[in-house]
N, C-alpha and C positions, 0 to 999 in steps of 0.2 A: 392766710399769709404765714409762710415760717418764720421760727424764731432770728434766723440770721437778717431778713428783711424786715424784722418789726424792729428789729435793733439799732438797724441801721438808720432806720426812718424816725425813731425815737430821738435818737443821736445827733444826728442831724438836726432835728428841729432844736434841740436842746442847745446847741452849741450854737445854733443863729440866735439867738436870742443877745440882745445890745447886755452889754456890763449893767447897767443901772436897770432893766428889764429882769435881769438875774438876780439882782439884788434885792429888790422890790418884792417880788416874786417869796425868794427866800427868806426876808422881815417877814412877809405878812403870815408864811409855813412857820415860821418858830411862834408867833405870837398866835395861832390854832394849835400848837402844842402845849405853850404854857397853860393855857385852857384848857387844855384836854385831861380830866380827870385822870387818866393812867400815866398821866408823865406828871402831872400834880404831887401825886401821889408817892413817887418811885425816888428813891432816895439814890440807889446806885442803877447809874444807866451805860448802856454800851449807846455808840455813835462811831463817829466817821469824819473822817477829813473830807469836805468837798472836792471831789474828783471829776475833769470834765463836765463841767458845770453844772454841776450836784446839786440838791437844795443845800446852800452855805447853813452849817448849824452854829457856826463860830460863835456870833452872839449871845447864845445860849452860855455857852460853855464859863465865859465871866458873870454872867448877871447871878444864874441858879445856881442853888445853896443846896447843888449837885456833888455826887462822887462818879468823876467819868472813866470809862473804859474806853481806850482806841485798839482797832486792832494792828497784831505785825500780820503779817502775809510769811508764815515759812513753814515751805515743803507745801504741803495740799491744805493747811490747814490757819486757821485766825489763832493768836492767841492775844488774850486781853490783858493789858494793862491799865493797871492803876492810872491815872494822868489826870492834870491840873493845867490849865494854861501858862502856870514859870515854870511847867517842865520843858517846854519847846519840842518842835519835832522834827526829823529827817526826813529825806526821800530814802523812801524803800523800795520793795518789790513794785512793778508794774510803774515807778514814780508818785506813786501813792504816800502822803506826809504821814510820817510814823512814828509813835513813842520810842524812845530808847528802850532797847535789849533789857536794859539793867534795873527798869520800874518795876514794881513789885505786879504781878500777875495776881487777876482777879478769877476767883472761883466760881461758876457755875451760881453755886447754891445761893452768893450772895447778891448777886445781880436780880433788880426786879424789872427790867425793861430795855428791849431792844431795840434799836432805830437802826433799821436795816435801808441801806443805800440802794437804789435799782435806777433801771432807763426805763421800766413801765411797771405797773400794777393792774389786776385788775378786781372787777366788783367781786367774786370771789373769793381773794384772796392769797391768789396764786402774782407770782413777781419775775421778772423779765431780768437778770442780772447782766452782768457779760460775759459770762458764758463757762464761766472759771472753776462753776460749783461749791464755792469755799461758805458760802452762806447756808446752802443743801445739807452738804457734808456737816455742818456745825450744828445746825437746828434739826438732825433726826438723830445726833446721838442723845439719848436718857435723858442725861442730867441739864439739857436745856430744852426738851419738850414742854416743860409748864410754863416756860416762861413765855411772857409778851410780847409777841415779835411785832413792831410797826415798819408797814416800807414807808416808806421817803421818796415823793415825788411831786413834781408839780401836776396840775389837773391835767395840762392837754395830754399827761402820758396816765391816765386814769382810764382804762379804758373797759368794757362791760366782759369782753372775753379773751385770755389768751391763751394758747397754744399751751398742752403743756405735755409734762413726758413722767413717768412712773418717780422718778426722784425730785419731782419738783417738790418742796415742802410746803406747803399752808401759812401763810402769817393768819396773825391774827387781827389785823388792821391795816388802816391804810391814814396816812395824814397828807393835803395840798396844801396850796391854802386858801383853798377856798372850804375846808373840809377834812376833820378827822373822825375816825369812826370806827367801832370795832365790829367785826363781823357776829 
């Protein structure tokens, strides 16, 4: 199946899912992360505003005795900021909730772990996004190869093979919640 119909069928299933099914679903993925050795571990992390019924990391964000990065969406590329949950955020690019412009920007070097938002993963390692390349584009330049990329998804979009194309990049994990694991 190609990318634009595994998308769709991902998408779709994601978005039928009831509000408390999503929610549910998303506790039980934050709570296989706080478990999870490499997010244990990681003192500054990048993450994501739930988008389209994303796994919700919100809960995370107040409890861990975390330093988070959100990204902005401008021109082709992410860039990170610093953020706390009394910074608030906007809608930006895509409608996507976004730290303000004016947050101090997080560097490469000091980040130790990535939670990378997608509509599928698979055992691999390889991830299904929407289509934007802004995750691609971010994780093959230099100064974020070493680091821990994990996708972010629920199980039914776990899937053994997908589709992929020369600029697809590698994670290095995958977290449900039924399940985090590193390749």
């Amino acid at each position: 199946m190609k990318k634009k119909a595994l998308r769709r069928q991902f998408l779709q299933q994601r978005q039928a899912m009831t509000r408390e099914s999503w929610q549910e679903k998303s506790d039980r993925l934050c709570s296989q992360l706080q478990n999870f050795p490499a997010f244990a571990s990681a003192k500054i992390v990048l993450a994501y505003t739930s988008f389209r019924q994303e796994p919700d990391l919100s809960v995370l964000f107040g409890k861990e005795n975390k330093q988070w990065g959100l990204p902005r969406c401008v021109d082709k590329s992410l860039l990170w900021h610093s953020w706390q949950p009394d910074n608030g955020l906007k809608a930006g690019a895509y409608g996507i909730f976004e730290p303000d412009a004016n947050l101090p920007l997080l560097e490469a070097k000091t980040v130790d772990l990535i939670l990378v938002p997608a509509v599928s993963c698979d055992r691999a390692g390889y991830r299904l996004g929407y289509g934007g390349g802004y995750y691609d584009r971010m994780l093959a330049l230099p100064e974020w190869q070493d680091k821990i990329a994990i996708g972010v998804v629920f199980q039914f979009a776990l899937v053994g093979e997908l589709p992929t194309d020369p600029w697809d990049r590698r994670l290095d994990g995958v977290c449900t919640e039924d399940e985090c694991f590193l390749f």
